[in-house]
N, C-alpha and C positions, 0 to 999 in steps of 0.2 A: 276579729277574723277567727274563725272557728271551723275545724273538720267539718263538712257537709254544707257549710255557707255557701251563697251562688259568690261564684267570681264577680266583683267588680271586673264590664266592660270597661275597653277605651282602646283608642284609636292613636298611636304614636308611630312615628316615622325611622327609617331603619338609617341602615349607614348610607343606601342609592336616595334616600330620601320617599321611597319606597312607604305606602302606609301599613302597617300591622294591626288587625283588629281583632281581638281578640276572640268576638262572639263566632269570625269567621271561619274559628278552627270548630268549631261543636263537633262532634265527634273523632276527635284527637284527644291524646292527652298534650297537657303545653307544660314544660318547666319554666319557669317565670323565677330567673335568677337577679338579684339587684346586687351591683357592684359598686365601688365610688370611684376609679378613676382610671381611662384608657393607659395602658403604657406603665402601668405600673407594678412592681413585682406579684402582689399576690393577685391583682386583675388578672396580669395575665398568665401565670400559672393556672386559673382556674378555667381563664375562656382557651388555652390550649387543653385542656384535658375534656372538655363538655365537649370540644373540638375531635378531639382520639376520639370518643366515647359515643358521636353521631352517627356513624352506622348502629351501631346497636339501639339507639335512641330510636331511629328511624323506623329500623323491622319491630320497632314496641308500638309503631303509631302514632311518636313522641314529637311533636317539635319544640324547639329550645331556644328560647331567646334571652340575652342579653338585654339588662338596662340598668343605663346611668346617665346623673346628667351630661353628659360631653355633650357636642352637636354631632352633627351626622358627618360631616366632614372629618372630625376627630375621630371617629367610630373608623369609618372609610380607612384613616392612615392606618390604625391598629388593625383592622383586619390585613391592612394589605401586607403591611409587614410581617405579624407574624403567620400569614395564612390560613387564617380562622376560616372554617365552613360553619356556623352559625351566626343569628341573626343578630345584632345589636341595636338596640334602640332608643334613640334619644327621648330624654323626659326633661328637659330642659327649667320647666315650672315647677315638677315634682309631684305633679297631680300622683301619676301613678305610684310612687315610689309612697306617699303619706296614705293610698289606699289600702297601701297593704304592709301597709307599719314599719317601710322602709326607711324611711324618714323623721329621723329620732333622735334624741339626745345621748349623747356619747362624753365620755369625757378622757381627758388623757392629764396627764401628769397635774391630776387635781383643778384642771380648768372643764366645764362643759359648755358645750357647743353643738348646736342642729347638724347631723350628717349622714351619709347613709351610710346603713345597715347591712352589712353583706349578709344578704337572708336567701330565701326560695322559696319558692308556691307551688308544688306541683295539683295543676287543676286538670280534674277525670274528662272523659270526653261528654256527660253533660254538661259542664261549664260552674262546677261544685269543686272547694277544696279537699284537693282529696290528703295533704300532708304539705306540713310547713316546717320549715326550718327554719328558727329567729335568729338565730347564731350562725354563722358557719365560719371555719377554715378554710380557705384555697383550694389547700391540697389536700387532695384525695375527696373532697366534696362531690364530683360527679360519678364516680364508682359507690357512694353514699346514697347517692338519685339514683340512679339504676337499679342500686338492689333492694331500692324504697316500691321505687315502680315496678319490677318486675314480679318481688309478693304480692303486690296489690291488686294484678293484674291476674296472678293466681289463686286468688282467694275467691 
């Protein structure tokens, strides 16, 4: 996956079970963040601040969705609890999450193991990567997007 690459379509289901298509937004831009697990501390540090940060996302043209494998049901409790106004999406198989290099070898205290990748895809509104993060931190990660998207959108 490379700057100017067409997004990989697909079709995943939200937290209402709701579908999300991606080809659907074409003329938006879409932040396409991948997390690994509801209810967890840096999950949700990051999906309440994308969560602050949705007005501004909005008046840019932006929508923002969430995904990890949880189900939809699990996505459901965590918004509800912590009152998240963006979309989460279940990837349950991981199709999505290995399209976009989410889905990767990780290792922790000298063992490795397949998992995901807390990454981001911001794609332009013709449906092209417009800027990737393979890495990220939590916190302060969507004030990172915004002012990713907001030069971009000024250039």
């Amino acid at each position: 996956m490379k700057i100017g690459d067409k997004a990989t379509d697909f079709n995943l289901k939200d937290e209402d079970e709701q579908t999300f298509t991606l080809s659907k937004n074409l003329g938006k831009w879409v932040v396409l963040y991948f997390y690994p697990k509801d209810n967890t501390p840096g999950c949700t540090t990051e999906a309440l601040e994308f969560t602050a940060a949705l007005a501004d996302f909005t008046a840019r043209n932006t929508v923002v969705v969430g995904v990890s494998p949880d189900s939809c049901q699990s996505h459901q409790r965590f918004k509800v609890k912590h009152d998240l106004g963006i979309r989460l999406l279940a990837d349950p198989d991981r199709q999505v999450m290995k399209a976009y290099g989410a889905w990767a070898d990780k290792s922790m205290y000298g063992k490795t193991f397949l998992g995901v990748v807390r990454s981001t895809v911001l794609i332009d509104p013709q449906g092209r990567i417009a800027h990737h993060w393979p890495k990220v931190k939590a916190q302060g990660h969507a004030a990172a997007v915004k002012e990713t998207l907001a030069a971009l959108q000024s250039s």
